[in-house]
N, C-alpha and C positions, 0 to 999 in steps of 0.2 A: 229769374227766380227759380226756374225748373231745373237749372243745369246745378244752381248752387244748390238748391238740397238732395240732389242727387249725390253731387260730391260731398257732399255732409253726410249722405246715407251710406256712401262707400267707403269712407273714414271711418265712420262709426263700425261697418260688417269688417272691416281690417282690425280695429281694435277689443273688437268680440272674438273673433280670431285668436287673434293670437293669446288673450288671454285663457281662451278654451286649450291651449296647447301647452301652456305655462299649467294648465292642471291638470291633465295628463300625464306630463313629465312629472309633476310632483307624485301623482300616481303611482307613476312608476320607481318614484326615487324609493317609496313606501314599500315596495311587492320584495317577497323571498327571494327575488332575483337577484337585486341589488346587494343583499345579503354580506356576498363576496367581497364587495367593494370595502374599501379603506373608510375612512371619517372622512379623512382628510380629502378624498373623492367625491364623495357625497355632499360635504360643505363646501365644497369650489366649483359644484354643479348647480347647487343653490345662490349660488354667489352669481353666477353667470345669472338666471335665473333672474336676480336680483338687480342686473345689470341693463337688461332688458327691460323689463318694470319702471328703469329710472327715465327711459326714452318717453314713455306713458307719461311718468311724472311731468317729468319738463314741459313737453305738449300739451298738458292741461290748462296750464299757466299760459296759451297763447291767446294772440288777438286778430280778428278779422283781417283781411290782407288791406280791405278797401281802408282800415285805419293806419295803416302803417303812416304814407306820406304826412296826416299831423302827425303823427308822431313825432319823427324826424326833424322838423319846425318847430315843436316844442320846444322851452326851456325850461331852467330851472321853478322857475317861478309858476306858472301857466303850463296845463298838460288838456287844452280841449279837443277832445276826437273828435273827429266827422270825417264820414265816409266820403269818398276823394278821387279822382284818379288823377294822378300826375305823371307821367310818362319819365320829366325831368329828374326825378327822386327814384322811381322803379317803376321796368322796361320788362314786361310778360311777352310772350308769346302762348298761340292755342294751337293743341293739335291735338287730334278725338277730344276735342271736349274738355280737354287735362293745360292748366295753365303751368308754364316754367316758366320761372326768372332769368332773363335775357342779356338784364344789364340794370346799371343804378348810381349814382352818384353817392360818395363815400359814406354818407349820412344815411342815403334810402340802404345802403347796404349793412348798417349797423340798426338801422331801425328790422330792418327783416329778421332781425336774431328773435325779433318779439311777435313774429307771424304763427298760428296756430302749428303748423306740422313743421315747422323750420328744424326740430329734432331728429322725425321720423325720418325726412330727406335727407339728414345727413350733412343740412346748413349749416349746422353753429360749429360741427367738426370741420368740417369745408374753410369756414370764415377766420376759424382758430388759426390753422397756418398759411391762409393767403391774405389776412388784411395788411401784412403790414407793407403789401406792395400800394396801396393809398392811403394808410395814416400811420400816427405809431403808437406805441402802448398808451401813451401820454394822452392821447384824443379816444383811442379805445373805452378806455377807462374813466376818463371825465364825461362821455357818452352815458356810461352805464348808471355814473353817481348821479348826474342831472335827473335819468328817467325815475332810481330811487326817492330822488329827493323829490319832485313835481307828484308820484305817489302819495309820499308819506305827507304832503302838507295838510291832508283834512283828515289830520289823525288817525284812531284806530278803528272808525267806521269808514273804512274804503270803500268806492261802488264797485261794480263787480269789475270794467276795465281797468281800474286806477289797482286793485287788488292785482289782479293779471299783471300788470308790471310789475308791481312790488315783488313779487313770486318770480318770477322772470329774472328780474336786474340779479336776484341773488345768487338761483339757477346760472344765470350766464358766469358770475364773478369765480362761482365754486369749480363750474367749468374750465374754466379758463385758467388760474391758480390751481388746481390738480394736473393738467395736461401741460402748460406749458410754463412749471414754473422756472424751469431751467435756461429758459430761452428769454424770456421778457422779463422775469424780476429780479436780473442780478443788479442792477443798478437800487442802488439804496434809498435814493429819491422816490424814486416811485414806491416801493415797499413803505417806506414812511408815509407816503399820500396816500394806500389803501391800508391800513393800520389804523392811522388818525379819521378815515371815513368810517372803517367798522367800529372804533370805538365808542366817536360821538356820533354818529345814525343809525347803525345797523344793530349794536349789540344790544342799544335800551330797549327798543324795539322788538327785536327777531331774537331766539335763542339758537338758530344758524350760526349768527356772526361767530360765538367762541369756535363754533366750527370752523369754519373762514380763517379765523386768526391761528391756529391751527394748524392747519392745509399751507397758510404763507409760511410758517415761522420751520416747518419741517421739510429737508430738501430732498426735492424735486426726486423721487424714482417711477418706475415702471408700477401699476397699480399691481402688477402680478406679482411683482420682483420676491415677496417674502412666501410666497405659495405654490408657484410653481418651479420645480425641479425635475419632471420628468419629461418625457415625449408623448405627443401629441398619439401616437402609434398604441397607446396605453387607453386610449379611451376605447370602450367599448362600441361596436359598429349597432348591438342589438337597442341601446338606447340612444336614441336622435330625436331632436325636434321636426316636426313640420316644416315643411317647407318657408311658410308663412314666418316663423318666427326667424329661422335662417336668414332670409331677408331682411328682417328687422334689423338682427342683430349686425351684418352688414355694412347697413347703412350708418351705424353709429358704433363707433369702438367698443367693440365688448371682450376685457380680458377675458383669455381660454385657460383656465386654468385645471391643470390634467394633477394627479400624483405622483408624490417625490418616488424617483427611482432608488429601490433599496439597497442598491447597489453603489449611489454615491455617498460619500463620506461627505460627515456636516462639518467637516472643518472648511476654515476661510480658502477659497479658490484661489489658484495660482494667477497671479496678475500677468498681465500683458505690457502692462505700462513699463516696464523693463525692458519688454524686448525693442522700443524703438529704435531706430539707429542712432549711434550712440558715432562721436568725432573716431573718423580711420584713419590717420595717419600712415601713410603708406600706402602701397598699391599688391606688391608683390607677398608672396606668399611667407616668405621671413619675415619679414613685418609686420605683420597680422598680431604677432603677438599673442598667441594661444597657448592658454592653460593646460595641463597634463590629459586633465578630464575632460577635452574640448579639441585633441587633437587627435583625435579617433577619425578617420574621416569618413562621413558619411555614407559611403559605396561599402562601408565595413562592418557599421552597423548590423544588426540581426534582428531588430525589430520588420517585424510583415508590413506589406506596401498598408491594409487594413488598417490595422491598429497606428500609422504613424498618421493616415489621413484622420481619423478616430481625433486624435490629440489636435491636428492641423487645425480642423472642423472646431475643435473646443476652445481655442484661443480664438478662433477669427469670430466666435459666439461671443467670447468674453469683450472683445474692444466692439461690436456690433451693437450688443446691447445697451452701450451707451449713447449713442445716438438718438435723435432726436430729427421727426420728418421736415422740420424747419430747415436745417442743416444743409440740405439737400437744394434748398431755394436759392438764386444767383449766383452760382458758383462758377461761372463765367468770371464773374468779377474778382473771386478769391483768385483765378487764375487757371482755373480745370480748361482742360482741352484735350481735343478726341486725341490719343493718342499715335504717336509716327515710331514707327518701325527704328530701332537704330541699336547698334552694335551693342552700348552699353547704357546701363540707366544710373547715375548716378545721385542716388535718394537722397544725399546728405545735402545737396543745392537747394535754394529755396522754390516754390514754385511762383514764377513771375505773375504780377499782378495785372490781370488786363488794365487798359486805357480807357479812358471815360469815366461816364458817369451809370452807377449801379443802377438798377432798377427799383430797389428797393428805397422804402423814405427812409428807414432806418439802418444803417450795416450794424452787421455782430462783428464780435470778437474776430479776429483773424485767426486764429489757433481754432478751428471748429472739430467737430471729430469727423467731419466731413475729411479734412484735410489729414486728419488722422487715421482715418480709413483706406485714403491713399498711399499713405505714406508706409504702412504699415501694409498694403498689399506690393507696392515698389520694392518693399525691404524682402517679402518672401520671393517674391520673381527673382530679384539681382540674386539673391542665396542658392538657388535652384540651381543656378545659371552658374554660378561659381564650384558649386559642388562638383559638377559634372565637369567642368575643364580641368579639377584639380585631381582629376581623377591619373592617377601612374601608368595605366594599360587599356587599351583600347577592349581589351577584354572585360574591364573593371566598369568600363565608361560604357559599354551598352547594358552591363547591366543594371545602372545606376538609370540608365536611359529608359527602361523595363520599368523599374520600380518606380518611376516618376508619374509613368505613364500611367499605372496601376491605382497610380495614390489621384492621377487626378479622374480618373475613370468614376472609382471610390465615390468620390466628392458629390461628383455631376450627377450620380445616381441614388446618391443620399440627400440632396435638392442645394448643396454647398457648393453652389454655383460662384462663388467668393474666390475658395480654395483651388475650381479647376481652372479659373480664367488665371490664377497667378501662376498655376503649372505649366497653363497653354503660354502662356507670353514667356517664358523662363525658355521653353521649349521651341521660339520661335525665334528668337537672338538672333542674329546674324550669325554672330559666332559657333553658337553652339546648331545653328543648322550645316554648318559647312565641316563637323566634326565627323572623323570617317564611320566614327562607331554606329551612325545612323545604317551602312550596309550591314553590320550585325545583327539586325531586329529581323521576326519572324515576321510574317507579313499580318500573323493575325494582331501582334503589338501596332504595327502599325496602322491598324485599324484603329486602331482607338485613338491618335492621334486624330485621324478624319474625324473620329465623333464629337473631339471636343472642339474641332473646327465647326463643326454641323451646330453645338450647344452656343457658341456664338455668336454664330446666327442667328442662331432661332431666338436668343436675349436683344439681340440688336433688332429685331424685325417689329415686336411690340411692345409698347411700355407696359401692357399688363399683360401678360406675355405667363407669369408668374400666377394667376391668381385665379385663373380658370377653375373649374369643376370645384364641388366640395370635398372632396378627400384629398386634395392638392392641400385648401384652405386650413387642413388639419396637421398638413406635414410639415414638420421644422424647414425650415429655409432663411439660406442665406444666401441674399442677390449678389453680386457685383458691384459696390460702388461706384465704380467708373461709369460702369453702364447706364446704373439707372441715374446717373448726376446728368449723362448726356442727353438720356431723354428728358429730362426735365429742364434743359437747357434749349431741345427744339421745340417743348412747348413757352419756353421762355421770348421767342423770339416772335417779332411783329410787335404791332401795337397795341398793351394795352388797354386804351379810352378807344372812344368812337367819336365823329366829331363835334357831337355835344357836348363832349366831356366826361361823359359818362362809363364809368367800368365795363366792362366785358366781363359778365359773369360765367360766361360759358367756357373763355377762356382760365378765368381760376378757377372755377371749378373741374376743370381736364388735368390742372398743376396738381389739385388737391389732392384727388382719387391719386393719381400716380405716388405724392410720397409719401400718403398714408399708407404706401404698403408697408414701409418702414415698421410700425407698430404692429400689423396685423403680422408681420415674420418678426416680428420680436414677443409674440404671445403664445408661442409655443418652442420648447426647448427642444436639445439633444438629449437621449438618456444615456451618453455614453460615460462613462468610469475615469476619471480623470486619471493618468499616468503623470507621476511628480517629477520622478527622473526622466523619462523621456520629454517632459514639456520644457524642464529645466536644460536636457539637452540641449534639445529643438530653440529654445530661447539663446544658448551662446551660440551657436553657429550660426542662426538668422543675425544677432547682434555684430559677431566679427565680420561676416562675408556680404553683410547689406551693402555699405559702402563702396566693397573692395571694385576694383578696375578688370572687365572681364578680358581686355584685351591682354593684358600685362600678365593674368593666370594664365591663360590658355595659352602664352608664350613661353611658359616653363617647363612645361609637358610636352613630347614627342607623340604623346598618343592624340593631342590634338592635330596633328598632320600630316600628309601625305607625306611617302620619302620622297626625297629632294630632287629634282630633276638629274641632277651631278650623279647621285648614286645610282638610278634607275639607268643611264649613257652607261656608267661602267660596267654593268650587270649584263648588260645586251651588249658590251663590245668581247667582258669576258664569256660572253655564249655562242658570237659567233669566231670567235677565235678558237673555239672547241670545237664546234661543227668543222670548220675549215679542218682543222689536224685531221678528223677522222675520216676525210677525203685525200688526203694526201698520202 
């Protein structure tokens, strides 16, 4: 009894807390200081604000942990609490005093979504993208309606737990339908079975539900996507929250929403969706088939190494922000694998599907933007890779070698760790390492190829590697694909259950944090200026040269190679045929 109201009294000074810091900041949003600031700064500070606030909300609505397991046993019909401990349902562990979930059979892990701090913790985000490794939206969801529906049967005088759920099921539905509606409700069926439940139970009921119906019928974006435009680099360092609230916000996704840079233009962004690789017919350079304004070749260019990574950075933001941290889960099975070294990458192949059976109860789409993140980083490696062979002079090819190096330098230190791992692998070819123009480089250029070996590492060494300190948490970044799919792939492996049966929560919970970083580098932008012509450039020459065959380029060019053993014999026979005369 002593332990539990202690930690009743430490929730409680956490939630004093941070509300004391939520009025400070308002405080301050009020003072002459602020002044400065935009509208549009001010109400997407309050918004955040707001965002935080709604983590309180949802915890309010929770219920004793010892009520969970009835819970869970519950039906539709019959909802009697009593306090319980069943191991079978949900698996604690203690250390100082502080209970965590260990583990739980599908049911006790869908019942803990209605557990008092299951918010604060960061549970119900957690749950969002790792349950569908034990049930599927279909069992999710008739979950949620039953505990509704066992609520609502003694009408509109609910007791204070039965109330707790009813608050809760709607909180989880609202949740779940804002964050993932792109991932779980493209099937029509189900949207039809949460429609016909908010119609007839929710909406006579709750004035919620037209919310709900709402939230389903409008698709799926980023909560920030219409408010933020600028960088993260634009928020002010002299106003911060507390630490305490930092934390909070943390633990449960909270859009960052900074102000539009005035420097970009409000018309529709330059797509990406064009640049994917597109059928190459042919391999060689005649073939290619390039347009007037498309046969400039790159080494020729005069745009600076900056400004072309600038644009690089703004397209790999543009197909990044579609994504989705689901995406990222069993991609063993879509076919990702750590990558092998090999002469040429040829992107327009499919990516082979592994054998067996997925981990997952439910597969997605095959077409994921996971796959499309790939493919779309394959596309700028092979183009790097091609630029540089098709280069006429060895003179022309280190300095293309220079500028590569520059733009991925650029990248890695603007946190578009995306952009420099495709410069690094462009850069690492076979081919294009055994090119002589590599003796051309200064030595301090070639420093910088070690760094972005060194940046490699350092992405391969930890999966959250990326998320350290708070001014990191505030800077635009964009990870690696590849990378962070493999870490997610060596928390993917071993065994889920334990031999009860029961989930590993420690293990999805390790899954979860990792590709929630997804979102939390998707909530802060670049404030760079979009360039048309240059992205439109940059888009046909990634389009022609994705494809192309780097052997077959680098076979048209003499600056790709050594002279020839034959010439170099006759150069030293006519040398020492001169030496000799001049002794004779």
């Amino acid at each position: 009894m002593l332990s539990k109201l202690k930690s009743q009294l430490e929730e409680l000074c956490s939630k004093v807390t941070f509300l004391d810091c939520v009025k400070k900041y308002l405080e301050v949003l009020l003072t002459a200081e602020c002044q400065h600031f935009s509208e549009d700064v001010l109400l997407c500070r309050l918004l955040e604000i707001l965002s935080c606030l709604q983590v309180l909300s949802v915890d309010r609505w929770g219920l004793e942990v010892s009520l969970l397991p009835s819970l869970a046993v519950s039906g539709r019909d019959s909802c009697e609490l009593q306090s319980s401990d069943n191991p079978s349902a949900l698996s604690f562990s203690v250390s100082k005093g502080k209970s965590t979930l260990q583990a739980g059979s599908p049911i006790g892990l869908m019942a803990y979504l209605y557990a008092r701090n299951a918010a604060v913790e960061g549970y119900i985000q957690q749950f969002l993208y790792t349950y569908r490794f034990f049930c599927t939206p279909e069992q999710f969801l008739q979950f949620i309606m039953e505990k509704f529906s066992c609520a609502t049967r003694g009408g509109p005088n609910m007791s204070g737990d039965m109330e707790k759920i009813f608050h809760r099921s709607l909180d989880l539905l609202q949740l779940w339908v804002t964050d993932c509606r792109s991932v779980d409700f493209r099937q029509r069926s189900l949207v039809e079975t949460v429609e016909n439940f908010l119609n007839t139970e929710v909406v006579p009921a709750y004035s919620q539900g037209e919310a709900l119906l709402h939230a389903l019928h409008t698709c799926h974006t980023s909560s920030t996507d219409t408010q933020r435009k600028g960088s993260s680099t634009g928020l002010d360092e002299d106003v911060c929250l507390h630490s305490s609230l930092e934390d909070l916000c943390r633990k449960w996704r909270i859009p960052r929403l900074v102000e539009s840079s005035a420097s970009t233009p409000k018309q529709k962004a330059f797509s990406i969706s064009a640049a994917l690789p597109m059928p190459c017919h042919g391999s060689v350079m005649s073939s290619l088939c390039l347009q007037s304004e498309e046969q400039v070749p790159f080494s020729q260019n005069e745009y600076s190494a900056q400004h072309i990574a600038q644009q690089l950075t703004l397209l790999q933001q543009e197909i990044f922000q579609g994504c989705h941290p689901v995406h990222f889960l069993n991609s063993r099975i879509q076919g990702v694998r750590d990558k092998v070294l090999s002469p040429n990458k040829n992107v327009s192949q499919p990516i082979p599907a592994a054998g067996g059976r997925g981990v997952l109860v439910q597969e997605g789409a095959a077409d994921t933007f996971l796959q499309r993140l790939l493919t779309h980083a394959d596309s700028v490696t092979n183009w790097i890779s091609a630029e540089i062979v098709i280069c006429d002079s060895v003179k022309s090819q280190a300095a293309l070698l220079t500028k590569y190096l520059w733009i991925g330098k650029h990248c890695y230190k603007w946190r578009n760790f995306a952009t420099a791992m495709q410069v690094l692998g462009a850069l690492e070819n076979v081919i294009v390492r055994q090119l002589p123009a590599w003796k051309h480089l200064t030595s301090k250029v070639l420093e910088i190829l070690e760094e972005l070996r060194a940046v490699q590492v350092f992405l391969k060494s930890d999966d959250l590697c990326l998320m350290g300190g708070q001014r990191t948490q505030r800077t635009p970044t964009l990870p690696s694909a590849h990378i962070l799919a493999m870490h997610v792939q060596q928390l993917e492996i071993g065994a889920f259950t334990l031999t009860t049966g029961a989930y590993k929560w420690n293990k999805l919970r390790s899954i979860a944090k990792v590709v929630s970083q997804v979102h939390a580098f998707q909530e802060t932008l670049y404030p760079y200026k979009p360039d048309r012509d240059l992205q439109a450039y940059l888009h046909s020459r990634i389009t022609r040269l994705a494809n192309s065959d780097i052997h077959l380029l680098a076979a048209d060019s003499d600056a790709n190679f050594q002279q020839s053993s034959e010439r170099q014999t006759r150069r030293i026979h006519n040398t020492l045929k001169r030496v000799k005369a001049t002794f004779q």
